[in-house]
ROLUM-131885 format. One record per atom (N, C-alpha, C): atom name; residue number from 0; chain; x, y, z negated; residue in three letters. Coordinates in steps of 0.02 Angstrom, whole numbers, padded with zeros to 5 digits. Each point is the difference from the previous one (the first is absolute). Layout:
! ROLUM-131885
R|CA|NUM|A|X|Y|Z|ala
...
! end
This chain:
! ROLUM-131885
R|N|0|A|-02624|02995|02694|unk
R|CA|0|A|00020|-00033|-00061|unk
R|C|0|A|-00032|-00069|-00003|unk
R|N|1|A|00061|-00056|-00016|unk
R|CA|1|A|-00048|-00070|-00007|unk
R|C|1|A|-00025|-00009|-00066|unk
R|N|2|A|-00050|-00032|-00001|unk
R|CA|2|A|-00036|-00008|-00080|unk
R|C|2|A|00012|-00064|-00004|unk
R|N|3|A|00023|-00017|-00053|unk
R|CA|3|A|00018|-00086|-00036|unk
R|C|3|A|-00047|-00017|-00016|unk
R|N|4|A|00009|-00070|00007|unk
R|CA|4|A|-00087|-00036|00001|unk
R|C|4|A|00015|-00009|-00096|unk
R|N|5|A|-00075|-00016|-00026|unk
R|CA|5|A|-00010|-00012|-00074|unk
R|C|5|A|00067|-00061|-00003|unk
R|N|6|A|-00025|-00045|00033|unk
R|CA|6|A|00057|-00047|-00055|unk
R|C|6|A|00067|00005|00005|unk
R|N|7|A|00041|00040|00044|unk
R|CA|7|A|00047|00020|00012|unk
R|C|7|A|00017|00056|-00089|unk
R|N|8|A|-00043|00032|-00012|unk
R|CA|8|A|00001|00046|-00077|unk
R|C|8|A|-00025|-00044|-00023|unk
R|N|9|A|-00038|-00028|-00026|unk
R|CA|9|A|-00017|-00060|-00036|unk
R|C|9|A|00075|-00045|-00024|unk
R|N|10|A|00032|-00030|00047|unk
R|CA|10|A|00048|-00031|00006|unk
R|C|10|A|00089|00047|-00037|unk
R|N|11|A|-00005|00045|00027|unk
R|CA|11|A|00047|00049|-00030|unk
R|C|11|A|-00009|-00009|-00084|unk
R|N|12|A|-00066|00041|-00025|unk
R|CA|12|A|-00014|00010|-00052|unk
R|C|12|A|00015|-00073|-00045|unk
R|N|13|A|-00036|-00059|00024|unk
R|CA|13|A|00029|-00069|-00029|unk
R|C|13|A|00060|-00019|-00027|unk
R|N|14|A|00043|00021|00076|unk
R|CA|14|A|00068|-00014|-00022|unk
R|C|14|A|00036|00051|-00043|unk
R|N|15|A|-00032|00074|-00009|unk
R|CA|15|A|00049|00033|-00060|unk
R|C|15|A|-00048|-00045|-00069|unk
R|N|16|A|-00068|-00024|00006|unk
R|CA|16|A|-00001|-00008|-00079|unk
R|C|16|A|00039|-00050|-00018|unk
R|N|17|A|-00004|-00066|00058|unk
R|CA|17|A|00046|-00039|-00012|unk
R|C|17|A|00096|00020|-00009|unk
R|N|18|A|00022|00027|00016|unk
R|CA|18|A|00046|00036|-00009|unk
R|C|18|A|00052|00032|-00078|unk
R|N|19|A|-00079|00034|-00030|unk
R|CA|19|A|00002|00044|-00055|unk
R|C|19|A|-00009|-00063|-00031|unk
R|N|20|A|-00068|-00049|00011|unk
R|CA|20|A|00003|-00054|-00072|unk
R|C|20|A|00084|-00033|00009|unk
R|N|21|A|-00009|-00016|00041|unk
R|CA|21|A|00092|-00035|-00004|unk
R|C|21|A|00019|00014|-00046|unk
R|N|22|A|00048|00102|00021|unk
R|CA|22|A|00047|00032|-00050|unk
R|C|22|A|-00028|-00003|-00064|unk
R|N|23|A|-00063|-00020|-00022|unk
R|CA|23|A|-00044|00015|-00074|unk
R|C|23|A|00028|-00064|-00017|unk
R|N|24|A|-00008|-00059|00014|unk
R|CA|24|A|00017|-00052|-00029|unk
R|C|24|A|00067|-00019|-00017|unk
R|N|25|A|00049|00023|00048|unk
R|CA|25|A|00065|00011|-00003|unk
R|C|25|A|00013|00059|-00072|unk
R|N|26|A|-00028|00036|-00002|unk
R|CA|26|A|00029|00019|-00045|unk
R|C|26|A|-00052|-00015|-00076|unk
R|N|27|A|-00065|-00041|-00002|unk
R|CA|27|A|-00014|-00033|-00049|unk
R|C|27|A|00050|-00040|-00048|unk
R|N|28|A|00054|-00053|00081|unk
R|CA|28|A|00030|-00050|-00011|unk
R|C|28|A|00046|00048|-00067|unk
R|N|29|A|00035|00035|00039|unk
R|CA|29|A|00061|00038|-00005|unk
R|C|29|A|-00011|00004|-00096|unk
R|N|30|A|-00053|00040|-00014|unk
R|CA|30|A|-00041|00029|-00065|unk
R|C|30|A|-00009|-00079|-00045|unk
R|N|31|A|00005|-00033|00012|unk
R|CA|31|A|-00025|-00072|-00021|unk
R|C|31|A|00094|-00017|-00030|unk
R|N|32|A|00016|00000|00063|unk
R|CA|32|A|00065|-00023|-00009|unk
R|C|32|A|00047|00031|-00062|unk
R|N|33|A|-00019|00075|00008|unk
R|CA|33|A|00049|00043|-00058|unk
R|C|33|A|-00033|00002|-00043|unk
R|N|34|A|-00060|-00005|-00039|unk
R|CA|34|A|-00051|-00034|-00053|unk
R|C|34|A|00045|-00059|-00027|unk
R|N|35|A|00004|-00060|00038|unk
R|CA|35|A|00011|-00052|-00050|unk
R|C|35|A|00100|-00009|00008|unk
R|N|36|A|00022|00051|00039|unk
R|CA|36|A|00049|00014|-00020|unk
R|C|36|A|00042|00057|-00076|unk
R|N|37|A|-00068|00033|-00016|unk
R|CA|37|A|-00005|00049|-00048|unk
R|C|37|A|-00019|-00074|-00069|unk
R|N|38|A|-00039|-00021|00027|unk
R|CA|38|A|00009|-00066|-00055|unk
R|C|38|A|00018|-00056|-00012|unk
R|N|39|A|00044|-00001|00034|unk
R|CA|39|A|00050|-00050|-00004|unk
R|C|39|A|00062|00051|-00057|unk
R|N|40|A|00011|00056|-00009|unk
R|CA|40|A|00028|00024|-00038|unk
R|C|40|A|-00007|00007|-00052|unk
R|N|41|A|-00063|00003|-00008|unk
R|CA|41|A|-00044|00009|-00083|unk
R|C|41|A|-00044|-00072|-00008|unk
R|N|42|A|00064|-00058|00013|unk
R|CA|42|A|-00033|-00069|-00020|unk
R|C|42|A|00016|-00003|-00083|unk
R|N|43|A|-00047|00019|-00023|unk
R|CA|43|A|00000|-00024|-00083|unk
R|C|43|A|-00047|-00039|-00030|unk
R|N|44|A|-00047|-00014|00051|unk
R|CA|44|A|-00063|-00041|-00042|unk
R|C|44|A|-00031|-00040|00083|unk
R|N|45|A|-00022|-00046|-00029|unk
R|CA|45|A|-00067|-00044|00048|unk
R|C|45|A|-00045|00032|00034|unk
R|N|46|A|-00029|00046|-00028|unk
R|CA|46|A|-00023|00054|00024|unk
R|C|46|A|00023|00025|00064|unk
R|N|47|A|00042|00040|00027|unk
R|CA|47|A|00043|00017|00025|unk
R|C|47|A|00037|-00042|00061|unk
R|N|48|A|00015|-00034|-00026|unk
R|CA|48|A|00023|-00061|00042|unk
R|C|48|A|-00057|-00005|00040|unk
R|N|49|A|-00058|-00040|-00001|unk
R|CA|49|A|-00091|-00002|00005|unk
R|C|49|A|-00006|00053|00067|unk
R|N|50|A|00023|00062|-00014|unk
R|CA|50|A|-00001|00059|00013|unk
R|C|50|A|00021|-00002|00077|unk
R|N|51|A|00081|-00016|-00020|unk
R|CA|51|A|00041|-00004|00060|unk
R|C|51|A|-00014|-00044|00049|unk
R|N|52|A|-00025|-00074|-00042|unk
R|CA|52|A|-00025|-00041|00065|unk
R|C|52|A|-00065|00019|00044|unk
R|N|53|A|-00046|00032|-00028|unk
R|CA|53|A|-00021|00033|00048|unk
R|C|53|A|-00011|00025|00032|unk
R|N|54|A|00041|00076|-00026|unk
R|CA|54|A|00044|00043|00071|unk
R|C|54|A|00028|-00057|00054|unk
R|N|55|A|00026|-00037|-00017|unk
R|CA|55|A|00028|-00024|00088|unk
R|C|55|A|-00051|-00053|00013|unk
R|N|56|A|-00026|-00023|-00033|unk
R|CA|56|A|-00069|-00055|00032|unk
R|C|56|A|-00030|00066|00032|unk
R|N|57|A|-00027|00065|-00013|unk
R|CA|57|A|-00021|00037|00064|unk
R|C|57|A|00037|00024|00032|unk
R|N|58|A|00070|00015|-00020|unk
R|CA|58|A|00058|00025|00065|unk
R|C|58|A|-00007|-00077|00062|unk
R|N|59|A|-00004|-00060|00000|unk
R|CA|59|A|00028|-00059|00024|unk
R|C|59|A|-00101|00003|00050|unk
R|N|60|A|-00053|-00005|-00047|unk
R|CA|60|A|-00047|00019|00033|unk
R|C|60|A|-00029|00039|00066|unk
R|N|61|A|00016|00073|-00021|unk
R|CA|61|A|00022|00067|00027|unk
R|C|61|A|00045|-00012|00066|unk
R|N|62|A|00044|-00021|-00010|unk
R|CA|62|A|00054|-00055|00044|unk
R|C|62|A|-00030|-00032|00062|unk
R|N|63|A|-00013|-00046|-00032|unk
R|CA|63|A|-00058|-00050|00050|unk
R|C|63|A|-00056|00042|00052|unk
R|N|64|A|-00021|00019|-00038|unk
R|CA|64|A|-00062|00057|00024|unk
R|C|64|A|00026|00043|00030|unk
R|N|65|A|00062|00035|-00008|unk
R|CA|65|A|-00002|00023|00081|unk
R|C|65|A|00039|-00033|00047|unk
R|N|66|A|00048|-00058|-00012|unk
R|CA|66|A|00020|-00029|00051|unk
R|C|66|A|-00069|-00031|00049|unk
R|N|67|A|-00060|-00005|-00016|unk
R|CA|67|A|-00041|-00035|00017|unk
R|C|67|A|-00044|00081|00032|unk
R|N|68|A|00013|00066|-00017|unk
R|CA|68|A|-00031|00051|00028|unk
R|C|68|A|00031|00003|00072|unk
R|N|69|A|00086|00003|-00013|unk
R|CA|69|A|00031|00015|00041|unk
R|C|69|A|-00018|-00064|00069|unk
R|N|70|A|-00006|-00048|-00006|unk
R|CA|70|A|-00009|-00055|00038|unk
R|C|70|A|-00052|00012|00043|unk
R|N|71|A|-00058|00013|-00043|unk
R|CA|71|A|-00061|00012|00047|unk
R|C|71|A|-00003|00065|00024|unk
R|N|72|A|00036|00054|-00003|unk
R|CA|72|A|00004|00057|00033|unk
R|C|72|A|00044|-00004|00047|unk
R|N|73|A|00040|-00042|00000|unk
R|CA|73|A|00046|-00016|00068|unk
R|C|73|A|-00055|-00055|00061|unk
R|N|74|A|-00021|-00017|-00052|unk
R|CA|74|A|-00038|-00059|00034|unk
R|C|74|A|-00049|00035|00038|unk
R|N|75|A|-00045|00055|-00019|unk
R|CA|75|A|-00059|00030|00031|unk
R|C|75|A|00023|00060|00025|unk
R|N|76|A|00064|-00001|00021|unk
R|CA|76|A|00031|00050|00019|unk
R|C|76|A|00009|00077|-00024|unk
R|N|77|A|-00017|00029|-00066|unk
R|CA|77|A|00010|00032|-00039|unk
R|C|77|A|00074|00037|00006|unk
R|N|78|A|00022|-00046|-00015|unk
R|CA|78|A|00084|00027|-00007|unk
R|C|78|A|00016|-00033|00079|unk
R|N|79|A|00028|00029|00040|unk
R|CA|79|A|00032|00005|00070|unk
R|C|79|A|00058|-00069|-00026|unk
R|N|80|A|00010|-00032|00061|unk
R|CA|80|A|00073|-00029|00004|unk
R|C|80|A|00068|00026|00027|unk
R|N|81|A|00042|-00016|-00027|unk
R|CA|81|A|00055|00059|00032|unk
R|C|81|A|00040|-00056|00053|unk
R|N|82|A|00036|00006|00046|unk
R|CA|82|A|00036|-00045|00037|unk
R|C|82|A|-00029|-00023|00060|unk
! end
C-alpha cells in the first residue's frame, strides 16, 4: 500500500474547503438577491427602499468576492484547468 505524503491530504482537504466556501457564497449571493427582490415588492416607505439597496450592495459585493475567490483558486491551482 502507498501512503500519500502530508501535503498531498493537506492539499485535498484545502481544495474541498475552498470548494464548499465557493457554493456558501453562491448561495449567500442567491439569499441576498431574493431578499431585496421580496422588497422591491413591499416598496411602501424609505425605509424599505434603504432596505433593498442594501441587499444588492451585498449581493454586487458577495459578487466580487468570489469572482476574486474563484481567480485565486485557479490561480494556486485549487480548481484544476479543464482543456
Amino acid at each position: 500500500m502507498v501512503k500519500k505524503h502530508n501535503a498531498v491530504i493537506f492539499f485535498r482537504k484545502t481544495a474541498m474547503l475552498a470548494k464548499i466556501l465557493i457554493l456558501a457564497t453562491l448561495a449567500l449571493i442567491l439569499v441576498s438577491l431574493f431578499s431585496a427582490l421580496a422588497l422591491l415588492y413591499k416598496n411602501d416607505d424609505a425605509d424599505k427602499r434603504k432596505r433593498m439597496v442594501q441587499a444588492l450592495t451585498v449581493r454586487i459585493s458577495l459578487s466580487i468576492a468570489l469572482f476574486a475567490a474563484l481567480l485565486a483558486s485557479f490561480y494556486f491551482g485549487l480548481i484544476p484547468g479543464r482543456g
